[in-house]
C-alpha positions in Angstrom: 0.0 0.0 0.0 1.3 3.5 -1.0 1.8 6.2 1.6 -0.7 8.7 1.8 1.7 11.6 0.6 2.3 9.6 -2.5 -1.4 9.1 -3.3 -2.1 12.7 -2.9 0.7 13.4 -5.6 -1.0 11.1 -8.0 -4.3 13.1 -7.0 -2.8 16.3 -7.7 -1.4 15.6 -11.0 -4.2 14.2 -12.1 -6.3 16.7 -11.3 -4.2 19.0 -13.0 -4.3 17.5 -16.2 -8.1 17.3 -16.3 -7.6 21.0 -15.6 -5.3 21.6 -18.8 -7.7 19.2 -21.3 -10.1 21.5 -22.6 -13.8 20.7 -22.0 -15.7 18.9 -24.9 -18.9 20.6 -26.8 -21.4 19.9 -28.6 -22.4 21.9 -31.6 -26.1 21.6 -33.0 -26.2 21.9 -36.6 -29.3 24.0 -37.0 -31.0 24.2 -40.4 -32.5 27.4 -41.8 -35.7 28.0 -43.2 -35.9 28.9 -47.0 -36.7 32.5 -47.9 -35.5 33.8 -44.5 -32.5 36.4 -44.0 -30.5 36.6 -41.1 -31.1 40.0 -39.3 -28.3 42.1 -39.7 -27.5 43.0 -36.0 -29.3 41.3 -33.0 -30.7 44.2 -31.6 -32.8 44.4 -35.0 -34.0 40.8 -34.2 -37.5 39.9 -33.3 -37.2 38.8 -29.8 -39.7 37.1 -27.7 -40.4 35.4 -24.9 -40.4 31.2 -24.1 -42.5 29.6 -21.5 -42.9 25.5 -21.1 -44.7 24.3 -18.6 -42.7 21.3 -16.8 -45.5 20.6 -13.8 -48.6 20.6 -17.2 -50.8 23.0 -14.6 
């Protein structure tokens, strides 16, 4: 069995090279409708607002 000091090396450099690896995304390949432009800035955009109901009152 290793000494505690020893384990808590390992820990350390471990830890540090979970810290360096850079973390994975995902990107979502959204299509575009037909006949649609993109607005130019995104204050121009129409915005709205989204609400789902999780609890279905």
């Amino acid at each position: 069995m290793l000494p505690g000091f020893i384990i808590d090396q390992i820990r350390q450099r471990e830890e540090e090279e979970r810290a360096k690896q850079p973390v994975p995304q995902i990107e979502l390949p959204l299509p575009v409708p037909e006949g649609s432009k993109a607005p130019e800035r995104e204050d121009e955009s129409d915005r709205g607002v989204v609400i789902i109901d999780l609890l279905g009152r």
